[in-house]
Structure formats: C-alpha cells, structure tokens
C-alpha positions as CSV (number, residue, x, y, z in Angstrom):
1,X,0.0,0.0,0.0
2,X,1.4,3.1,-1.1
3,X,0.3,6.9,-0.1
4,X,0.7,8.6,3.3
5,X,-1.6,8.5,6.5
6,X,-1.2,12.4,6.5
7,X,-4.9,14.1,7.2
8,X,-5.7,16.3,4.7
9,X,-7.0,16.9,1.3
10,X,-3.4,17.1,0.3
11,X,-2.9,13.3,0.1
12,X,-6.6,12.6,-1.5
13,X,-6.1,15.2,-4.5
14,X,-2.3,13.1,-4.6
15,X,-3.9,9.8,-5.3
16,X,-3.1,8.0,-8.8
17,X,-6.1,5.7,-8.9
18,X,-9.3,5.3,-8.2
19,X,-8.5,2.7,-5.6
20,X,-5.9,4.8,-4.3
21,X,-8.2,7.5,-3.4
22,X,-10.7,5.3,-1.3
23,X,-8.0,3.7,0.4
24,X,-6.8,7.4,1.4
25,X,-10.0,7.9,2.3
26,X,-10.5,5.0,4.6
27,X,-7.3,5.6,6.2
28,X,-7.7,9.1,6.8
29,X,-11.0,8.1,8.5
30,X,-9.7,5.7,10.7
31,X,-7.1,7.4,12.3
32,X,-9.5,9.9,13.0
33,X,-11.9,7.7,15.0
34,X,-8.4,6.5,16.5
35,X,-7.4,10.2,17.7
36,X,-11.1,10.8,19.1
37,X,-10.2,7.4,21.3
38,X,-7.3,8.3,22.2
39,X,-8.4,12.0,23.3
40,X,-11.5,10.2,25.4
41,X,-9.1,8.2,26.9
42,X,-6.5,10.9,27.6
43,X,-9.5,13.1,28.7
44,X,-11.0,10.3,31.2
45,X,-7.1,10.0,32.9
46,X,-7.3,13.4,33.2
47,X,-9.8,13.9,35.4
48,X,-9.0,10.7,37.4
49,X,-6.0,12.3,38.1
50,X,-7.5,16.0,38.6
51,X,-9.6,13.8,41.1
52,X,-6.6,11.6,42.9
53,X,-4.9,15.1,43.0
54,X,-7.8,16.3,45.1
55,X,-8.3,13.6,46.9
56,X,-4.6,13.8,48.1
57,X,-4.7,17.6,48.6
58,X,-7.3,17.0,50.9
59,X,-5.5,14.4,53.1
60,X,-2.4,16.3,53.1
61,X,-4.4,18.8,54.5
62,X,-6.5,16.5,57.2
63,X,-3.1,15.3,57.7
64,X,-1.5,18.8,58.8
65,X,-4.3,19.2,61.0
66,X,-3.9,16.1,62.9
67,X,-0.1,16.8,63.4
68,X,-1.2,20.1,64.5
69,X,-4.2,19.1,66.7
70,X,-1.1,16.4,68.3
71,X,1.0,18.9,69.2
72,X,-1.2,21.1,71.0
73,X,-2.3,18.3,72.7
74,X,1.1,16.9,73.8
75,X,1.7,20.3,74.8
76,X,-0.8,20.6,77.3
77,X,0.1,17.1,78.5
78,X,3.5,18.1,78.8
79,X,2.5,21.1,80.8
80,X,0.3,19.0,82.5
81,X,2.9,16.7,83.8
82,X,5.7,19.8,84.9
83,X,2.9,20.8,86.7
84,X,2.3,17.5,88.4
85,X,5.7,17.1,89.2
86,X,6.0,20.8,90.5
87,X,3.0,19.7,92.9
88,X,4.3,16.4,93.6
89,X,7.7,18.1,94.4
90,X,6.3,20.9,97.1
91,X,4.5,17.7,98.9
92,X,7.6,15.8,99.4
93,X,9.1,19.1,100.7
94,X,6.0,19.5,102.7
95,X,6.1,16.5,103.9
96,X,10.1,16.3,104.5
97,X,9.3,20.0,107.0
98,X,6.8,18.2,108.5
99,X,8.5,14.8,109.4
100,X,11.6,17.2,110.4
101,X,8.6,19.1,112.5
102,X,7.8,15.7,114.4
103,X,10.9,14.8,115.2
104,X,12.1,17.5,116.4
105,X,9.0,17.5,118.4
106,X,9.1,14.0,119.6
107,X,13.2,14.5,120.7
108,X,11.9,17.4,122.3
109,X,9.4,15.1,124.2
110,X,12.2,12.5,124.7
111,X,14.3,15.1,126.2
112,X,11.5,16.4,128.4
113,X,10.5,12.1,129.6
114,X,14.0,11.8,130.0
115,X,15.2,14.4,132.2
116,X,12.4,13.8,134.3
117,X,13.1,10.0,134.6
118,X,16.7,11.2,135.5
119,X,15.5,13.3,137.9
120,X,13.3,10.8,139.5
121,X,16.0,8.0,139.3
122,X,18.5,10.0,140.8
123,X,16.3,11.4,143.9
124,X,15.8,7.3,144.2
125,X,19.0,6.6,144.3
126,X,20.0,9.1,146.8
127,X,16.6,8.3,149.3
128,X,18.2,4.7,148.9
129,X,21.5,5.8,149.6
130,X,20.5,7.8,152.7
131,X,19.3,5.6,156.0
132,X,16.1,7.0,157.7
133,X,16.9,8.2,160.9
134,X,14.7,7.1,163.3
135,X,12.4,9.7,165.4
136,X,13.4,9.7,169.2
137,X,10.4,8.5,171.2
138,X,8.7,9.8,174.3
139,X,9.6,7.1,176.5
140,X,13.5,7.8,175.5
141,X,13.5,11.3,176.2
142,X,14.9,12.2,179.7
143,X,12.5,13.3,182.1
144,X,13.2,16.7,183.3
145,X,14.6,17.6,186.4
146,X,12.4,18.2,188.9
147,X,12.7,21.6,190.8
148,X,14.8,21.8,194.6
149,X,12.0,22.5,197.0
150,X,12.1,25.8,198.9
151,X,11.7,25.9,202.7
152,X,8.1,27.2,203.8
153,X,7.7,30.8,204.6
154,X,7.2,31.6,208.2
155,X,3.8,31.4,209.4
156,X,2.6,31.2,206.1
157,X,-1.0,29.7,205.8
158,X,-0.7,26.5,204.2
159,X,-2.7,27.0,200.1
160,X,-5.4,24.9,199.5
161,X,-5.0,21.9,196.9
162,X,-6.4,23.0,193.8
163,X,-9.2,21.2,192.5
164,X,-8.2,18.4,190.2
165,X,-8.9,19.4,186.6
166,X,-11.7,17.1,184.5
167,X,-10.3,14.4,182.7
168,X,-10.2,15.0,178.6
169,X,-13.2,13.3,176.7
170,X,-11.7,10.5,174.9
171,X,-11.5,11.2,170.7
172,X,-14.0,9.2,169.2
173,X,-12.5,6.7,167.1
174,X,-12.0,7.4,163.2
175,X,-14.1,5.4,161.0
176,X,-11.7,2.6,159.4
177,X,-11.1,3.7,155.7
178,X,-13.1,1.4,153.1
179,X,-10.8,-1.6,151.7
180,X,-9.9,-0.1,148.3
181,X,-11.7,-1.8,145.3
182,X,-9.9,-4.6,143.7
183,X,-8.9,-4.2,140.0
184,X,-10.7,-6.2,137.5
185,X,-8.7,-8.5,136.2
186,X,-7.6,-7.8,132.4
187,X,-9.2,-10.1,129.8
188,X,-6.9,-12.4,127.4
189,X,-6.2,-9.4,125.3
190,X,-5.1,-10.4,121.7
191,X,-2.7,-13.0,121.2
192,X,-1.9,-11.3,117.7
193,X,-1.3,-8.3,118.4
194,X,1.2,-9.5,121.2
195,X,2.8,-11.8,119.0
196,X,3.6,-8.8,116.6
197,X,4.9,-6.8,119.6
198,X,7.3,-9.9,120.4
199,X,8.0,-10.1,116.9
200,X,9.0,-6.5,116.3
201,X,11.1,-6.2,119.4
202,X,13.1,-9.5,118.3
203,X,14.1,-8.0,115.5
204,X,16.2,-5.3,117.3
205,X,18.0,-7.7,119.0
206,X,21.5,-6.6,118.9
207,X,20.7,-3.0,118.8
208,X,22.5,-0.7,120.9
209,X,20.8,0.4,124.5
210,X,20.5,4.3,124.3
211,X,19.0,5.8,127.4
212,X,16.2,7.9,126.3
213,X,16.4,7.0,122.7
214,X,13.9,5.1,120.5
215,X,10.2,5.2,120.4
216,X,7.1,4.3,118.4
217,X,9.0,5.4,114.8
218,X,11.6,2.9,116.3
219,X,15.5,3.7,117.1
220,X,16.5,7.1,117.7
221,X,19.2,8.9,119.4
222,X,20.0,8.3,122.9
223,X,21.0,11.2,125.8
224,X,23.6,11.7,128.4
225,X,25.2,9.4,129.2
226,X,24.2,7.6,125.7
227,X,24.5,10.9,123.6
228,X,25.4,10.0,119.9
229,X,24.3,6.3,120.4
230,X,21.6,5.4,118.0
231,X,19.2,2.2,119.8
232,X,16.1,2.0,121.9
233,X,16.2,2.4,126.1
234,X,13.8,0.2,127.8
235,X,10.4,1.6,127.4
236,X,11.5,3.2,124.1
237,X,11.7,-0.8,123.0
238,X,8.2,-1.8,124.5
239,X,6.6,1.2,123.0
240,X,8.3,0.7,119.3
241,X,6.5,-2.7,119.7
242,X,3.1,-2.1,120.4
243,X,3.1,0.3,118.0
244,X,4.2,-2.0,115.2
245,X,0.8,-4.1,117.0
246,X,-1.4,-0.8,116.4
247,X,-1.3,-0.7,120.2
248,X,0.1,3.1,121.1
249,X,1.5,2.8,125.3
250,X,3.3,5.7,126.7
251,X,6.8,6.2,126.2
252,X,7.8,6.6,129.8
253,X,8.2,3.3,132.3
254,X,6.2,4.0,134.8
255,X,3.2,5.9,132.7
256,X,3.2,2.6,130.9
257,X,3.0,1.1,134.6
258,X,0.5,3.4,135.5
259,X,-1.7,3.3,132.5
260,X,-2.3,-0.3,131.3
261,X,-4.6,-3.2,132.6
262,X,-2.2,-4.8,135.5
263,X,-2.0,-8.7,135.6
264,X,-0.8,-11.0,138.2
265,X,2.3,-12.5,138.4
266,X,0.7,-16.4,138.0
267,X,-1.6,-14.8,135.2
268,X,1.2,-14.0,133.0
269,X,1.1,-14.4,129.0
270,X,3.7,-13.8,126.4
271,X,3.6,-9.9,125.2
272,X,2.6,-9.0,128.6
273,X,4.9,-6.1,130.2
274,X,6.6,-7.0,133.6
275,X,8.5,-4.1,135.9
276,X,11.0,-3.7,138.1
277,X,11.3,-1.0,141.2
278,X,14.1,-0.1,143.8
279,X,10.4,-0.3,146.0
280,X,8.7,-2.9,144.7
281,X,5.6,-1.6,147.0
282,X,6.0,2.0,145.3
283,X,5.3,2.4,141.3
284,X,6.7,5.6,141.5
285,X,10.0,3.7,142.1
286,X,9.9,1.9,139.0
287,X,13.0,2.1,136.8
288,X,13.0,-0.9,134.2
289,X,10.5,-2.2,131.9
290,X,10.5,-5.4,129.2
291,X,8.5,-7.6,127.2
292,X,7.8,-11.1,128.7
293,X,7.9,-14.0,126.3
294,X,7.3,-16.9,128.0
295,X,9.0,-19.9,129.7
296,X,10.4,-17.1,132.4
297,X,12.6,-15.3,129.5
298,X,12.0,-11.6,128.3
299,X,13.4,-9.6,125.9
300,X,14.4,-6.2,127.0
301,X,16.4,-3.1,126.2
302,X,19.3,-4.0,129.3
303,X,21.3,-0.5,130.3
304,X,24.2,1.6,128.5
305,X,26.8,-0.4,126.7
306,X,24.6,-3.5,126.5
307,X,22.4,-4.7,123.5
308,X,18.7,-5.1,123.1
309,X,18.4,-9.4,124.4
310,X,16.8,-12.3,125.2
311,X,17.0,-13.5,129.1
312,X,16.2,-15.2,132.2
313,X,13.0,-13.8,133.9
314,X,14.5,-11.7,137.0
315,X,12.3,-11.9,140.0
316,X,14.4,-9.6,142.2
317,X,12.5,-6.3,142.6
318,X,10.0,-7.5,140.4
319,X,7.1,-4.7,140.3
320,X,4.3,-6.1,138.7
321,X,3.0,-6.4,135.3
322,X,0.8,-4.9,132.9
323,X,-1.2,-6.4,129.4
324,X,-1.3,-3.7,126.7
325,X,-3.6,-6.0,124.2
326,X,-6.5,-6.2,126.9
C-alpha cells in the first residue's frame, strides 16, 4: 500500500487511482476515530487524576491538622505533667518539714521524759542511799529535872489543893477507811497483736541500748550518758513494739505502769509487760521495763553499753506487770 496516512485533502487530490483514493480515504477516516479514542481516553485520565490530586490535597491537609491538633495536645500534657511534678515536688518538701517538725517534736518530748526519769531516778538513788533516821520516842527522852523545893515561909498559911482538873473526853474513834476496790482482772487481750509486739522487738535484738532513745518510729538517738548512740532504752523498745501491734502505750516506764490493765504474776502471758522498782511496794520507784515472752525469758532493752536481748526472767524487785492487748 502506497500513499501517506497524513490528514488532509493534500494526500486525496495526490492519489493516482481510483483505488488509491478510497483507500486514502479510509485511512484518513480511521485514524481519526483513532485520535477521538485516544483523546477520550486521555480526557478520562485526566480527570481521574485531577480527582486523585484532590483527593490527596485533601489528606495532606487532614493530615496537617492532625499533626497540629497532636502537638497542642502533647503540649498541654507536657505542661500538664511539669505541673504535676512541680506539685508532687512541694508535697515531698512538705512532707520532709513536717516529718523534720515531728521529730524534732518528739526528741523534744524524749528530752523532756527523759530528764524527768533522770531526775526521779536519781532522787531514788539518793533516798536509797540515805538511812532514815529514826524519830526519838517519848519514853527515851529524859525526864526533866524536877525543881529543889524551897523551905516554907514563916507562918505562912498552908494554900489549899487546887481542884483536880476534868479528865479530857476520849477522841472518838475514826471510822476505818473502806478496803480499796480490787482491780478487774484484764481479759486475754489479743494473742496477735502481742505476738507482733514480740516479733518486732526481736528484730532489734543486737541494737545498741540508748537511754532515752527510741520510740514508736523505732530507734532514735539516745542522751547523756548515751548521747550520739543510735538504739532504743527500755520503754523506748516496749513502746516501738506495740506500736508495730497498732497498740500506742506511753513512752515513759512508769506511765506505761500506771496506765495499762495490771496482771498478776501467776496470770502471765507472752507480750505482757513486767517491771522492776528499787520499792517494789511503790510504782513511783519503778526504773526498768521489758516484754515477757514466756517460759520465764524476756526480751528487754538491758542499760548503757549492753544490746537489746533475750534473758532469764528476774524476779528480784519485780514490780508487777501490765497487758497492753487487753
């Protein structure tokens, strides 16, 4: 086939033949339906794209607002948390002022418990020290002298006796004072919490004896003659353990004495608190305080340079004992 596919009436009024002509014609035709296809074709990917190019516009977009909407909100969280941990850091400083506070005011109150127990134990000491001197009676006092007589005047007129003077009426008797009231005997108190008391102390065996150091917080720093030593004195021990038991006792010896349910010596349990007195007849003589664990042994806070312990039971001086679970 000869001719060109050129449009145009150039390459029909070029045709030799007949037959050349139509088939210039019918080629010039179909490459013209050809075009149109291809320029629907081109046409429909054109807006497909116009369409994919909106359609990723508008993401990008939603995109970008996401990231934006993100950021604000991580930077309010971040805000959020350094002002969390501003807050949480001016608690702990509260709470660090106010632990310093109660320290301060519980050595104070050791200080106070433990000049007065000083104090007491040393006017003790020195009463025990000093003999009583017995009171002279009437019967050993000398009977005065009785006075020289005097010769009679002269025809003086003997005086008449003088009448004897009434006897005294005899005091009535006082009325006998009532028999004091027994004390009711403590119940069984609770076996746990004294087992947690026993338990607690046991733990501290070892720990240095500091005289007026320790308490319900546990170890602390003793004073004169203990100053600088870090341990538990007797009732410092004793009230460390209760405490662990959710039992709170006074922090003095004989307040603990004073203030819990007493129990008799052939009624004691383990966890129960036994004394000791230079007067065993006077609590206000009491001086030494420990836990009793049964099988006559106690644990106990001894006196400067020893260790917290296990022992023998000591009757000697023994003052009584008291049940802090009842």
């Amino acid at each position: 086939m000869e001719g060109s596919t050129a449009p145009g009436a150039s390459a029909l009024l070029t045709a030799g033949t007949p037959a050349q002509l139509i088939e210039r014609a019918a080629l010039l035709e179909a490459a013209g339906s050809h075009r149109t296809d291809v320029l629907e074709t081109v046409t429909v990917l054109q807006e497909k794209a116009r369409k994919a190019d909106i359609v990723a516009r508008t993401a990008v977009a939603e995109a970008d607002e996401l990231k934006d909407q993100a950021e604000q909100e991580l930077a309010v969280a971040q805000d959020a948390e350094i002002s969390a941990r501003a807050q949480q850091t001016q608690v702990r400083a509260q709470e660090t002022a106010l632990e310093a506070e109660m320290e301060a005011a519980e050595q104070e109150l050791t200080d106070l418990v433990g000049a007065k127990e000083a104090a007491e134990r040393a006017a003790a000491e020195r009463a025990a020290r000093q003999p009583v001197q017995p009171e002279a009676s009437v019967a050993d006092q000398p009977a005065p002298e009785a006075p020289a007589p005097t010769a009679p005047a002269p025809d003086a007129a003997p005086a008449p006796a003088p009448a004897p003077a009434p006897a005294p009426a005899p005091a009535p008797a006082p009325a006998p004072a009532p028999a004091p009231a027994p004390a009711p005997a403590p119940g069984p108190g609770s076996s746990s919490a004294a087992q947690t008391a026993i338990d607690a102390g046991l733990r501290y065996i070892g720990t240095p004896y500091a005289w007026g150091g320790g308490g319900s917080r546990g170890p602390g720093p003793g004073q004169d003659p203990d100053r600088g030593v870090i341990g538990f004195d007797c009732s410092g021990l004793t009230q460390y353990a209760y405490a662990r038991a959710g039992i709170a006792i006074p922090r003095n010896s004989r307040a603990q004495y004073a203030q819990l349910p007493k129990v008799g010596r052939a009624a004691l349990r383990p966890g129960d608190l036994v004394f000791w007195a230079t007067d065993p007849s006077r609590p206000s003589t009491i001086h030494h305080v420990a836990i009793y664990l049964g099988g006559d042994r106690i644990l106990e806070a001894p006196e400067s340079g020893k260790t917290v312990r296990t022992t023998a039971m000591r009757w000697g001086h023994y003052a009584g004992a008291v049940r802090p679970s009842a």
